[in-house]
N, C-alpha and C positions, 0 to 999 in steps of 0.2 A: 254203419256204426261198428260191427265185429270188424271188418275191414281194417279201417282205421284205429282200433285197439290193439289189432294183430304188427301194425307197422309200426306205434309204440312201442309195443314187448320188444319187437325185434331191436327198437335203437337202445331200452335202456343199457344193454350189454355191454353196448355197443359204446356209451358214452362212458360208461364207468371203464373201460379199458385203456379210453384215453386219458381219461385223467390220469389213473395208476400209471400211464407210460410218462407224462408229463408228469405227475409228482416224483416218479423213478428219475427220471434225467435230472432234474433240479436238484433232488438231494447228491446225487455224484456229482456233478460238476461241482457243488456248494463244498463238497468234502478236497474236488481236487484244488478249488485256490483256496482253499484253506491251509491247503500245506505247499502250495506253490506260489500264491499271491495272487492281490487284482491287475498288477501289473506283467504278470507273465500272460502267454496268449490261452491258457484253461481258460479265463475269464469269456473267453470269446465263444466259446463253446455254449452261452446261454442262450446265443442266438437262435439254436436250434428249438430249445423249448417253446420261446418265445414263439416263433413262426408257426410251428407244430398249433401251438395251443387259439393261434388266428386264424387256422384255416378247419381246426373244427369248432370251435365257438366262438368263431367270431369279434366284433370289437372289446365287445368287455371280458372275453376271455383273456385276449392277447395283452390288453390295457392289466389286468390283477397280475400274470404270470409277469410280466416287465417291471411291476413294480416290485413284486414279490423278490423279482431277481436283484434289482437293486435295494433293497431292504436287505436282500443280504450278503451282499457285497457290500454293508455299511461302514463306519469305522471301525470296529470289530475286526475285521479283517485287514491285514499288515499289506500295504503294496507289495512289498520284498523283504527277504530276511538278509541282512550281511553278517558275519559271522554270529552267526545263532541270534541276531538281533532284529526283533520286526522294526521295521521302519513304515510308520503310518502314511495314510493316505493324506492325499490335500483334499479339500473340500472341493475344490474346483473339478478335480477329475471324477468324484462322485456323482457331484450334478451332471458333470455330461455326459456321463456312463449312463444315468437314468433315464435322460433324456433318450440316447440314442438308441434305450433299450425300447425305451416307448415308440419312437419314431417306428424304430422294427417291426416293431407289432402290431401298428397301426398299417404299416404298408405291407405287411405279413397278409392282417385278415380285410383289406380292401381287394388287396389283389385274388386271394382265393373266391370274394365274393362275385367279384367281374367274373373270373373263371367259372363259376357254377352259373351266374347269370346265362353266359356264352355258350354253356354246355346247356341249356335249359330253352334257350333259344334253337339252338341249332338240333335240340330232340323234336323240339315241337314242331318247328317249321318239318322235318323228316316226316314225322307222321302227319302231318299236312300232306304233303307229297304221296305219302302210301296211300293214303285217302285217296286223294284226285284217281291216281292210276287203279286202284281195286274197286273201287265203284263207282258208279252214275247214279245215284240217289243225289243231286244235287243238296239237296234239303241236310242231307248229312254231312256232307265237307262242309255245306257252311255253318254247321253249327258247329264244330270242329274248328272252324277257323276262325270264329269267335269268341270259344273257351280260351282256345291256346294264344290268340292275343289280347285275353284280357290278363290272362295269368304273367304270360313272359313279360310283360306291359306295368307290371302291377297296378293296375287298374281297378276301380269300382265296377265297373261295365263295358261292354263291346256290344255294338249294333251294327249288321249289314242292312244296307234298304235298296234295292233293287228299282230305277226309273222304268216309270210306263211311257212309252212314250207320246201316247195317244190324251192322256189326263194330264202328265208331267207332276205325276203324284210319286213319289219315293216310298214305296210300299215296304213293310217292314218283313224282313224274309228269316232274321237270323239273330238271334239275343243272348248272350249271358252276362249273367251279376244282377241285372236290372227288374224290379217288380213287375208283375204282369200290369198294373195300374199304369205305371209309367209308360210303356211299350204300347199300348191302348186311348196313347191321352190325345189322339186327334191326328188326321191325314199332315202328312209334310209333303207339302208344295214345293219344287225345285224355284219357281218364279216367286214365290212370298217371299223365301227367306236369303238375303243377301249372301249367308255361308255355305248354304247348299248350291246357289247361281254360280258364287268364285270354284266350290269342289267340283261340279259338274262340267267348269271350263277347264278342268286340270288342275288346279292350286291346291295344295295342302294347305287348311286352314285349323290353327288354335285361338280359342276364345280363353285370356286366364281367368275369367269369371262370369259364367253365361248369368247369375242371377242378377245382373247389373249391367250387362249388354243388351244391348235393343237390337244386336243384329240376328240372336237367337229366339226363336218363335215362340217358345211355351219357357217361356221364366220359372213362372209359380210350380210350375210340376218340374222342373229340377230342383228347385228350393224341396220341396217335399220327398223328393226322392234323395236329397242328399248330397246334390252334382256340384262341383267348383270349375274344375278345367275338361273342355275337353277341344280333344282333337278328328277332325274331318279329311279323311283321302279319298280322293274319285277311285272305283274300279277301273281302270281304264279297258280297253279288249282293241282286236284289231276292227273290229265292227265300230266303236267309240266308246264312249263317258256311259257303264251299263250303273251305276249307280253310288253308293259311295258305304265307306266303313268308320264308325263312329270309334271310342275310346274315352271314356269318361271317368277324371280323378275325385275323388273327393274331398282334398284338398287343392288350392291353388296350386298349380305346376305349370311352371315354362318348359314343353318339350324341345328335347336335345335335337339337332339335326338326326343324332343314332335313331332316335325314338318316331322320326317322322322315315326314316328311310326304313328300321324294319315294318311299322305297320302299311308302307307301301308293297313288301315282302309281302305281307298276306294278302293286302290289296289285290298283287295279280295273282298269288296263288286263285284268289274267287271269283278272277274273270275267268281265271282256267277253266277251272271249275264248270260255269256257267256255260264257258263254249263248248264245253265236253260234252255233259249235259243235253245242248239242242242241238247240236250235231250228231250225236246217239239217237236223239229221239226223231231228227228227219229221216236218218237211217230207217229207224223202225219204222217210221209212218208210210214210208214210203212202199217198203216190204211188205208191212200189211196192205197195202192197198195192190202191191200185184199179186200177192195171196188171193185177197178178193176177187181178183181180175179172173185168176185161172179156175177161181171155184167158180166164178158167174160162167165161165166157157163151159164147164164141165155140166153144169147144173139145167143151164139151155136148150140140150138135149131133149127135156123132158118138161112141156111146161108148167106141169101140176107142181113140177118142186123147183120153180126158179126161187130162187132166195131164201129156200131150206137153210141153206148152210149159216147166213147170216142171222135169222129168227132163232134158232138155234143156240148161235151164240150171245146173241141176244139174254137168249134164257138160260145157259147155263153160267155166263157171269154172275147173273142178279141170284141165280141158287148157288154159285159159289161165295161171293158177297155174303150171303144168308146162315153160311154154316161157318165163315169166320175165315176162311184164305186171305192171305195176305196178297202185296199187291201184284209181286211178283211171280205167285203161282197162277194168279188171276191172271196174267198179262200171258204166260205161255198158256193158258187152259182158252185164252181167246183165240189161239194162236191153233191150238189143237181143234177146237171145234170149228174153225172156218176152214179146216183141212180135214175134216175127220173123213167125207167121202169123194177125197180126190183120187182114191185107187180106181172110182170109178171111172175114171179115162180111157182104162182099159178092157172095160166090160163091154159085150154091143149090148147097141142098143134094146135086144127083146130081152135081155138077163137084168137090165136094171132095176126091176122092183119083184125077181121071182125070188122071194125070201123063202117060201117053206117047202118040202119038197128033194126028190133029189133026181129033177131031171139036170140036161146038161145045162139050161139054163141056170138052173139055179143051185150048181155046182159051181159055174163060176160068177155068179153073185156071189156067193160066198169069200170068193177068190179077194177080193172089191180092198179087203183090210190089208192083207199081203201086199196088194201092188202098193198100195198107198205108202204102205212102209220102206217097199225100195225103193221107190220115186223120191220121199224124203230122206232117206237113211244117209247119202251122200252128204248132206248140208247141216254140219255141226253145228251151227246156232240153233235148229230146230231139235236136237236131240229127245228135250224136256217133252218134246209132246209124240213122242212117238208109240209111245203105251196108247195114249188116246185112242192113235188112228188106226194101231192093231187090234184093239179089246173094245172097241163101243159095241160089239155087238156079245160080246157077253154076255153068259145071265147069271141070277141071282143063285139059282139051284146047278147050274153047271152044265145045262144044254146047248149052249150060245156056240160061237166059231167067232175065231178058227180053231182056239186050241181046248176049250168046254173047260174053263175056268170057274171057280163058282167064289160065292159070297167075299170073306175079304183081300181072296188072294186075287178080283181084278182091283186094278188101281185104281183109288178115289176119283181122280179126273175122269180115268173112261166112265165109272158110275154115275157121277153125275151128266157127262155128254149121252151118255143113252137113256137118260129118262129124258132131257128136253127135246133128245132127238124124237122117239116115238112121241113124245104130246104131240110135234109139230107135226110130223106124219098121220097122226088122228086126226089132227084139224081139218088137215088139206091131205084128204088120201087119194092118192095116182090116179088119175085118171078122171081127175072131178077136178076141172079146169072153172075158177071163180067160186067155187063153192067152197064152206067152211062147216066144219062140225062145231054145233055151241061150247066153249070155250067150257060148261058144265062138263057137258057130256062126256068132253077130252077128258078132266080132269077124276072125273067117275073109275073113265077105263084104267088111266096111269094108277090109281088107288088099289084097281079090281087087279093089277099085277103085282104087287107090291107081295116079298118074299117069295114070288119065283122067277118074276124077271127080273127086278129092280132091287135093291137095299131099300128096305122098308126104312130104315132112319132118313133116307135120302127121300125117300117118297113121302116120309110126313113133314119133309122141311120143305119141300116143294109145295107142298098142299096150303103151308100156312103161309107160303112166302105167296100164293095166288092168292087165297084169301084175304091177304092185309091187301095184294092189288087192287082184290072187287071195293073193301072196303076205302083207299086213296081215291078212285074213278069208278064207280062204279058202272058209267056207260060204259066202258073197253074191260070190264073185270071179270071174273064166274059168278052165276046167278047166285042167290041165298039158296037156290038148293045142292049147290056143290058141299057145302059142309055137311049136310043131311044124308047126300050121298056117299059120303067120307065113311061117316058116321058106321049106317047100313052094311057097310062093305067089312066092318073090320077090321078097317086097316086105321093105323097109328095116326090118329092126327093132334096128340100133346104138344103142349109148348114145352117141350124137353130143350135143354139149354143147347146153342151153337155145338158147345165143343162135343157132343155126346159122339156125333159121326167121327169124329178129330181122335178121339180118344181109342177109337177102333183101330186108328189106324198102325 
């Protein structure tokens, strides 16, 4: 709302300038065939208003200044003077001076509108394109490329739907202009409806009144929503027909061949899109999965902690999830906690689990975050999680290694990957091969540490995010005495909102 008041203020200025520049030229040139005639070339000079006044307001600007102009250039004004004598106009040349003043200003402000269309076109498609190339949130180009082709389109609405190909259901992925009731009013089947069969084999298809065509599926709910024409293009991609993009007028309109070849223009921009997208994410799938590979190698070694690193992250998702991360801090904090102890590679084997102490073993257990860090440091897409794999063993009061960091100066992700790391190491501690401590018990200790290992905010959103566990499943959950235990210990266990931890930060 201030937004759009702000870009008001800014044009009134902006209009009354024009006018003054347009009422300024009109009255000179009115003055110069006043004493030169309509018949001399001043007369011609009105042209310029006229065009002036079409390309900033448009038809009925251009339409008053043309008339205006010929109003006065009426009889009133002498064609030419011969000796000191005006000699009058014919009627004839009046009319077709007015005429051609109009004609001017009609093709003065159609042409600047084409022009701003063209320019309005050619922004939006642009930032389409910025999109595609600066992100891989699929979900965002296409909604992006649904605004800007409903807008450049002038259109009531723009819908993408996406084929499954398994159901052969067109899934609705992408919507603007259109009520969430319309968007909602029932699956569309590629095989039901005759004009999603012709778009899905490639044909651009217009309906000029889907309330009255039987080849569009849901009548009544266009009727309600308001719909008259629209128009249907397949996505095409190099894989095939990935689904199709809608465009709905609400009045009757025959589209232009213009109007079918640019919404084909966003068409591929959203196969782009789309291939971008699952070609990005088999990258990544793939990567996590030899991430996995190398922590299972590493983890093997030792069998009390095979699939630590996994459980792990497991649970520092679901307590990241819990304190309000988005999805892409969530996506490298997965990334970091299935790496967090791969410095261990380079640790032998008897130093692996000597944490306290300072023989040589357990000098270089310590070591364990360091390696980890140069073994990753090389590989720029991992950057985001490299706090992780140096600081998980921080503490809360400042005793931890490598470097005895305390409270908010380690990094939220290392905080949260070392509370779910010790739970998991309570559960299953080294050297008790099958054996588990009750998921209470765990939860008791992580509590009993809370403000001088852990960030006590992180430990009370831990405590309730296991609690609401016990209470979804309660056979895989903490007993009813874990919140008792909570309780006893004195540590935090409120429902204090997400962002409290967020806010520290």
């Amino acid at each position: 709302m201030e937004v759009s008041e702000s870009v008001e203020t800014k044009k009134r200025p902006k209009i009354f300038w024009s006018m003054a520049i347009t009422a300024a030229a009109i009255a000179g040139i009115t003055v110069l065939v006043r004493y030169a005639g309509t018949d001399s070339i001043a007369v011609h000079l009105y042209y310029l208003p006229i065009m002036y006044a079409g390309y900033c307001f448009g038809d009925y600007g251009a339409i008053f200044v043309s008339l205006l102009s010929a109003l006065l250039c009426g009889p009133w004004m002498a064609a030419r003077y011969e000796v000191d004598k005006a000699i009058l106009q014919s009627p004839a040349d009046m009319i077709v001076r007015m005429c051609t003043f109009y004609v001017v200003g009609l093709a003065a402000s159609r042409a600047s509108l084409e022009l701003k269309r063209r320019a309005s076109e050619s922004q939006r498609l642009y930032e389409v394109a910025r999109s595609i190339t600066s992100t891989l949130r699929v979900s965002e180009v296409l909604d992006l490329i649904a605004e800007s082709a409903m807008r450049v389109m002038d259109a009531k609405g723009c819908g993408i739907r996406l084929l499954d190909e398994e159901t052969d259901e067109l899934a609705p992925v992408a919507m603007a202009g259109l009520s969430e009731e319309y968007w909602q009013k029932g699956k569309v089947v590629g095989a039901a409806s005759p004009v999603d069969t012709r778009a899905l084999a490639g044909e651009a298809v217009q309906i000029l009144d889907v309330i009255h065509d039987e080849g569009f599926q849901y009548q009544e709910a266009a009727r309600t929503e308001g719909l008259s024409s629209v128009l249907t293009v397949p996505l095409r991609a190099r894989s095939g027909t990935r689904g199709v993009i809608r465009v709905y007028a609400k009045r009757k309109r025959r589209f232009s061949p213009g109007d079918i070849a640019l919404l084909t223009t966003f068409a591929d921009q959203a196969a782009v899109a789309i291939e971008n997208a699952e070609l990005y994410e088999d990258i990544r799938r793939n990567y996590y999965e030899t991430v996995r590979a190398l922590t299972t190698a590493v983890e093997a070694k030792d069998a009390a902690t095979y699939r630590h690193s996994e459980r792990v992250t497991e649970l520092a998702d679901r307590l990241a999830k819990a304190i309000g991360m988005d999805e892409d801090e969530r996506e490298m904090l997965r990334f970091g906690s299935i790496l967090h102890d791969i410095g261990k590679i380079g640790v032998h084997e008897e130093a692996m689990e000597a944490r306290e102490g300072e023989t040589t073993e357990q000098v270089f257990y310590r070591m364990h975050p360091l390696i980890g860090l140069s073994i990753l440091q090389p590989i720029g897409f991992l950057e985001p999680v490299l706090a992780i794999v140096k600081y998980h063993h921080e503490r809360w009061d400042g005793n931890g290694f490598p470097e005895g960091l305390s409270g908010k100066d380690i990094p939220l992700a290392a905080r949260l990957v070392a509370v779910a790391d010790t739970f998991d190491r309570v559960q299953r501690p080294s050297g008790s091969v099958g054996t588990t401590v009750p998921t209470r018990d765990a939860l008791m200790e992580i509590v009993s540490r809370a403000g001088t290992e852990f960030d006590p905010e992180i430990v009370g959103k831990f405590h309730r995010m296991m609690l609401s566990a016990r209470d979804a499943d309660p056979a895989t959950s903490p007993d009813e005495d874990a919140g008792a235990a909570a309780e006893s210990s004195g540590e935090p266990t409120t429902d204090d909102d997400s962002s409290a931890v967020e806010s520290n930060e």
